[in-house]
BAMAR-190590 format. One record per residue: residue in one letter; x, z, y of N, C-alpha, C in turn. Coordinates in pm, whole numbers, padded with zeros to 5 digits, always signed. Each point is the difference from the previous one (the first is absolute). Example, Ala and Ser with C-alpha at 12.3 -4.5 7.8 and 13.67 -1.06 7.14 Angstrom:
# residues 2
A+01319+00780-00569-00089+00000+00119+00090+00000+00120/S-00035-00072+00105+00082+00006+00119-00077+00073+00109/
END
This chain:
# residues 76
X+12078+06285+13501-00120-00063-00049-00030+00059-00138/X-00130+00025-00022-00031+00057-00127-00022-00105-00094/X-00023+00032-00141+00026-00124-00124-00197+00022+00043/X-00043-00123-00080-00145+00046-00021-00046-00044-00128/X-00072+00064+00037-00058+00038-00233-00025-00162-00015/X+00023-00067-00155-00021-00124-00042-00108-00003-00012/X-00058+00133+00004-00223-00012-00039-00041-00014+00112/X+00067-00010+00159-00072+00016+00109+00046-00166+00101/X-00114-00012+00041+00023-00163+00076-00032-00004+00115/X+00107+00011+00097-00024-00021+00151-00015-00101+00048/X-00067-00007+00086-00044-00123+00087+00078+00013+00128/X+00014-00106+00043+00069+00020+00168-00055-00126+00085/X-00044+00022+00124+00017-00109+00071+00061-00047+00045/X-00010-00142+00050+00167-00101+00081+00001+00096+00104/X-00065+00045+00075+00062+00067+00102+00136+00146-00060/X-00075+00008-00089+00097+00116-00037+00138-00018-00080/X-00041-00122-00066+00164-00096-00057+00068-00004+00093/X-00040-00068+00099+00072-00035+00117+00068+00143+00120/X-00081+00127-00021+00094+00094+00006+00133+00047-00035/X-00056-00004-00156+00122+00017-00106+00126-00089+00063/X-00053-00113+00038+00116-00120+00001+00108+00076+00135/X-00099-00001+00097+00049+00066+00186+00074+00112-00087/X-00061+00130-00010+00075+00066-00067+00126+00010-00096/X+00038-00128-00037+00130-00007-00051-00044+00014-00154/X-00089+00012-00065+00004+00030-00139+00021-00102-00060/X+00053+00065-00151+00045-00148-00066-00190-00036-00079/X+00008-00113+00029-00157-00062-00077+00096-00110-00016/X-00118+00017-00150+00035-00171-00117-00173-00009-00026/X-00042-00150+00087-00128-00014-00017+00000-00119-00118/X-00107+00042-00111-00012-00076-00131-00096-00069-00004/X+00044-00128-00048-00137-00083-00009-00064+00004-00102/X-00092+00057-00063-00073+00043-00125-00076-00132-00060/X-00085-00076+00078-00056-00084-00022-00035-00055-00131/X-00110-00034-00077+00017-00105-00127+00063-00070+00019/X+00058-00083-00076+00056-00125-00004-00049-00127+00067/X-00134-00009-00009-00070-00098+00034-00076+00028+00165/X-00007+00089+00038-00003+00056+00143+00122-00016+00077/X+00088+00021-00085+00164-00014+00078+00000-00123+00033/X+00012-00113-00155+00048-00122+00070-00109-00097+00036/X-00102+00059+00053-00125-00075+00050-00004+00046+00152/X+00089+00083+00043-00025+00051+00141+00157-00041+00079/X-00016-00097+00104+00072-00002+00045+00055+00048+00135/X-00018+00163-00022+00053+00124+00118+00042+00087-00093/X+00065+00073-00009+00066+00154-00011+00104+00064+00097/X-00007+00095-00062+00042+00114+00137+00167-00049-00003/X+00058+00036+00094+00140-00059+00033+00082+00148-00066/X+00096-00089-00053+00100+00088-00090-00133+00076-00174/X-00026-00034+00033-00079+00094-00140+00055-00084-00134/X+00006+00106-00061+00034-00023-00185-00106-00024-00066/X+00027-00138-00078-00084-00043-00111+00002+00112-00099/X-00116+00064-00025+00000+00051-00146-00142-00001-00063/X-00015-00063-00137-00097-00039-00080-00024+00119-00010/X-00167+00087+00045-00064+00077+00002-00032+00046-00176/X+00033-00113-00111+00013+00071-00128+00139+00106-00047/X+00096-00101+00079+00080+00104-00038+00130+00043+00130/X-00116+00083+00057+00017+00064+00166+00169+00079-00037/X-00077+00126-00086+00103+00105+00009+00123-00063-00111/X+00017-00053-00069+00117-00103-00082+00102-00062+00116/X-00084-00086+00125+00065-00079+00040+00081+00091+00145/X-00113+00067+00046+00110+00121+00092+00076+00120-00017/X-00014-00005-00164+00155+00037-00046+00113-00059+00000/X-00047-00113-00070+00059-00076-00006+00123-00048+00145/X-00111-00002+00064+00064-00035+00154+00147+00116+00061/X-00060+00147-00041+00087+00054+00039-00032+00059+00134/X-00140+00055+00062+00007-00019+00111-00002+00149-00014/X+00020+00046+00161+00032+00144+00032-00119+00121-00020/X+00035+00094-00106-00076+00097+00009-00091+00052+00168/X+00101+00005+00042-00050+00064+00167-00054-00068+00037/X-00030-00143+00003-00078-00116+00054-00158+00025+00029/X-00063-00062+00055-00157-00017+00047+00010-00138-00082/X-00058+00007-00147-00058-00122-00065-00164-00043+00036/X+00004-00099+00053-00144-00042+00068-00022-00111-00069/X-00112-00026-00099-00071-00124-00071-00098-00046+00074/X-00033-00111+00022-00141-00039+00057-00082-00122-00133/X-00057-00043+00044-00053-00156-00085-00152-00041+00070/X-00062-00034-00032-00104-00067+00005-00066-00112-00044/
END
């Protein structure tokens, strides 16, 4: 898997997450959300990580998660 530039922002569709998944790849899907979208909505995606969209890249360092990974954010 190639790294991709921090200036460039891919989009993917569920159909194509859900490849990744069949395919065996490791995905860590992030819940980006405001704060107030988060705890005003009562659905999110199963298994996804809370991370406060202010401080995105702090907290998935923080986390430790795998370079090689498929990091997937959503929100709405």
């Amino acid at each position: 898997m190639e790294p991709i530039a921090p200036d460039r922002v891919d989009r993917i569709s569920l159909a194509q997450l859900d490849d990744l998944v069949r395919r065996g790849e490791r995905v860590f899907l992030l819940d980006v959300r405001k704060e107030s979208g988060y705890r005003d909505s009562a659905t999110s995606a199963a298994g996804a990580i809370r991370v406060p969209p202010d401080r995105a890249t702090e907290t998935v360092s923080a986390l430790g998660l795998p370079h090689d990974a498929w990091l997937v954010s959503y929100c709405s």
